[in-house]
N, C-alpha and C positions, 0 to 999 in steps of 0.2 A: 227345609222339609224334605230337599229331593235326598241331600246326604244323608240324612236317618231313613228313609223308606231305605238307599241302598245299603246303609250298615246292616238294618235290622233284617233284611233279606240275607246277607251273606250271613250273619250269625246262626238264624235260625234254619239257611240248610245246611250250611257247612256242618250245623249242631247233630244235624240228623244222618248227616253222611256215616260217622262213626260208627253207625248198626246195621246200617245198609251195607257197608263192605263187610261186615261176619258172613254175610251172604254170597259173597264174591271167593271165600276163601276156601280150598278144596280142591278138586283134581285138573284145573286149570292152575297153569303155571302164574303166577303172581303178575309176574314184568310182562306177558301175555292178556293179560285180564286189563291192565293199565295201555298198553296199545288198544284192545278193543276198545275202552272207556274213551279215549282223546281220539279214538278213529270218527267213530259214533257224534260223538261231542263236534267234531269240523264239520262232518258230514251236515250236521245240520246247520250249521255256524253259515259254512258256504252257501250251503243254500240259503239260506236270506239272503247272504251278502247275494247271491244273483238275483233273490225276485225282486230286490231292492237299486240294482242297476250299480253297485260297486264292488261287483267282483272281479280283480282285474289286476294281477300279481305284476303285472309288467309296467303300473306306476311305479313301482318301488326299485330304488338300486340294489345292485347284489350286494352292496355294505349292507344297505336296509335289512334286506332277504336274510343276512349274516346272521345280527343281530336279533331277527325274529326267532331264526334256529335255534339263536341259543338262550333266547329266552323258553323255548319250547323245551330243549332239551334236560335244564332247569326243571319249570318247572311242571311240566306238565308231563314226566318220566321218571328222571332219576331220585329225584325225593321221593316222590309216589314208592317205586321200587325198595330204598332203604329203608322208608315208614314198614313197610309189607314183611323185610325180614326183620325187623327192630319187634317186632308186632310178636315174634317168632319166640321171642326172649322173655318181655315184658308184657301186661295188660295195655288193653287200648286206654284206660283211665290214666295211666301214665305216661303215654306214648303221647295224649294228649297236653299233658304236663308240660313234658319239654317239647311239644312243636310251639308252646306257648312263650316257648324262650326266643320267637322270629321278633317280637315286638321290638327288645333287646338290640336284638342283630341287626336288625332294619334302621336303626336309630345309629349306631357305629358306622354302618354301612352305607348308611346316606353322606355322614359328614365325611368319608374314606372317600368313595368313589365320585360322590355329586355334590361334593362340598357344603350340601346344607348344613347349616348349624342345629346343634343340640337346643332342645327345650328343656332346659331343669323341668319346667310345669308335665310334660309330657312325660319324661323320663320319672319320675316323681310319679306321674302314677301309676304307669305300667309299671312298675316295682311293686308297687303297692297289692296291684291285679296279681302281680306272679305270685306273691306272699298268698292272697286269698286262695289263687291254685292251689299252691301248695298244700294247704290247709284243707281246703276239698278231697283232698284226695293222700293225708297225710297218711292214716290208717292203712292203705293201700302201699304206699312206700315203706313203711314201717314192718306191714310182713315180709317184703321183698329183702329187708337187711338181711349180709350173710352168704347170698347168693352171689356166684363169679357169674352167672349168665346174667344178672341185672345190670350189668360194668356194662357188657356187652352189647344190650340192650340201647342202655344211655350213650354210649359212645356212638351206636348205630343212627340211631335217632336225631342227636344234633348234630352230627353232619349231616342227616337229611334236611333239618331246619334251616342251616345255614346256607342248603343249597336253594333252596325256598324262598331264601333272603336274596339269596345273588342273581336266582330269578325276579325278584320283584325289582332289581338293579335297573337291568334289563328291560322291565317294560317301562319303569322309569322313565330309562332312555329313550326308550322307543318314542313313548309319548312326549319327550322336550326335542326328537326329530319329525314332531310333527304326524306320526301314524297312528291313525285312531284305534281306538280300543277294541272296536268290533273286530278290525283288519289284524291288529295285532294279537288277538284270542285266535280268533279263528283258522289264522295260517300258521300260530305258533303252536296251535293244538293238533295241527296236521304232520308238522315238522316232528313232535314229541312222540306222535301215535306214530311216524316210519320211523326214530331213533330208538323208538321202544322196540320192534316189530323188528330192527335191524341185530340189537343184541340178541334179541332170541334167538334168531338164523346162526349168527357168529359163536353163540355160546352153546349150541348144538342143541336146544330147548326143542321138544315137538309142539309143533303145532296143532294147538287140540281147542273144543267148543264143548261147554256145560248145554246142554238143551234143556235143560230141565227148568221148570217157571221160577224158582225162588233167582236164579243167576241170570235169567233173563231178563224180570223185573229189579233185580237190584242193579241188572251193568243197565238198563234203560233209564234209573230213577239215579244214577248217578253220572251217566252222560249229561244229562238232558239239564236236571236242577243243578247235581251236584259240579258239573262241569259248564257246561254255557250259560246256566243263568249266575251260577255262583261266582266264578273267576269274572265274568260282567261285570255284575255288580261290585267286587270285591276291587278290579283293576280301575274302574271307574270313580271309585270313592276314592281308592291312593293317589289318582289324578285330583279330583276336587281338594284332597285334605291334607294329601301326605304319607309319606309309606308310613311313619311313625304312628300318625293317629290310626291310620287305616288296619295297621297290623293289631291295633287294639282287641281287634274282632279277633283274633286267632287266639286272645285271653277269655275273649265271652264265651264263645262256643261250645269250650268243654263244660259251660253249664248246662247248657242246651241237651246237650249229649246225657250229662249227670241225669237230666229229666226224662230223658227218653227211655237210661236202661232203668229209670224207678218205675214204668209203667210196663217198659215189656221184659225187665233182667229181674226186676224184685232187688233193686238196689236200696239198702237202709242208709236213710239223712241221719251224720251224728252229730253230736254239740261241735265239732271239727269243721264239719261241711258249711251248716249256717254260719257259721264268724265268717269263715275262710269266705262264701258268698258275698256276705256285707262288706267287706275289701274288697272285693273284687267290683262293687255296684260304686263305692266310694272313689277305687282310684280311676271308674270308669269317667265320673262325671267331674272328676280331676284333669284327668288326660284330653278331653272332647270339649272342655267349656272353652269358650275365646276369654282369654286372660284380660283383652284391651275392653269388651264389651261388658264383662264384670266390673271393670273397676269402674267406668262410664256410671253402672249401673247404680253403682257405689253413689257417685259423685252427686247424681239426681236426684238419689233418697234422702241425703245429706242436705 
């Protein structure tokens, strides 16, 4: 029950995140707007961690410290950044598409780096989910044939995915060295908001602030949920489940999103979107079921 309250939490903000950053985009600098979000995001992270009595960076070795970095740097920066100009090229419907290709990455990436082995049953259905993307959002791809900034687009985008993935390596590791998820969010979202905030400086970016309410409340509605509750929950469950299963969510959420721009964009469901859906619901419950407790299941019917 606790792993579905946390998937269906990361789904459904992550889902929502997608229209909350339209909000964020404008005469603040992109890589600028993402240091504020993960500054925001520790800022509070820490604070628990102190009223909670473990805030206390000098447990941890400078390897530890290393490996937070650059889990921060990952992901809590530079994918942000490339998603932001990839965004530039392509729609978010599609930008959503290929970050949906981390399930993929994460699954290669795990048995590359942390030796785990592959799940046909798992792999089996995130294929199946990307298929339904795909099909969500076919129409969409379909106008885009033809264009050289679409290439661009897509190329930008999965290497931001992939960096996304080699961040979730990272806190992987973090958490099989024993550093809890809270500690690893919250110092890895402090490390990402000064590597964000350090390329600006280096890249000669000004340093500038939207005051205005729509970018106020959208970097507040994306610190807060989209960042401390959501990577929680999200790095949490990859701990409980697996980065394989856990990354499944990064398949659901562009439905989430599909839902959001049909009530505030005027988005039209076609006979494309429902198929494409129904795969995506099928190879959810493909990928999530325990394989051993079905067949148990099997055994006792029988």
């Amino acid at each position: 029950m606790q792993n579905f309250l946390l998937y269906a939490t990361t789904v459904l903000v992550w889902g929502s995140t997608w229209f909350v950053i339209t909000f964020q985009l404008g005469s603040v600098d992109p890589l600028l707007s993402i240091g504020y979000r993960f500054g925001l995001a520790a800022i509070i992270m820490l604070g628990f961690l102190k009223l909670r009595g473990r805030l206390n960076a000098r447990k941890f070795t400078w390897r530890q410290h290393g490996y937070i970095a650059l889990q921060g740097a990952l992901l809590f920066s530079l994918n942000y950044w490339l998603f932001y100009i990839g965004t530039s090229y392509i729609t978010s419907g599609l930008v959503a598409v290929i970050f949906s290709t981390m399930t993929l990455m994460n699954i290669i990436n795990q048995a590359m780096f942390l030796k785990i082995s592959v799940k046909k049953q798992v792999l089996f259905g995130s294929a199946l989910g990307l298929i339904g993307i795909s099909a969500v959002f076919w129409p969409e791809i379909k106008g885009m044939s033809g264009h050289e900034s679409v290439l661009t687009g897509i190329g930008i985008c999965l290497i931001a995915s992939y960096l996304a993935s080699l961040g979730n390596m990272a806190a992987l590791r973090n958490n099989r060295d024993d550093i809890p998820v809270l500690e690893s969010n919250s110092f890895g979202m402090a490390y990402g908001a000064l590597f964000s905030f350090a390329l600006v400086f280096l890249t000669g970016r000004a340093f500038t602030f939207d005051a205005s309410f729509d970018y106020i409340w959208s970097l507040a509605y994306l610190a807060v949920l989209g960042s401390a509750v959501g990577f929680g929950c999200y790095l949490t469950l990859m701990k409980n489940i697996g980065a394989d299963k856990a990354a499944y969510a990064t398949v659901l959420f562009p439905i989430v999103a599909l839902g959001v721009s049909t009530v505030f964009e005027g988005y039209i469901w076609t006979i494309e979107a429902v198929i494409g859906m129904g795969l995506v619901v099928i190879g959810n419950v493909i990928a999530m079921t325990d394989r051993r407790k079905m067949l148990a299941w099997r055994r006792h019917k029988a």
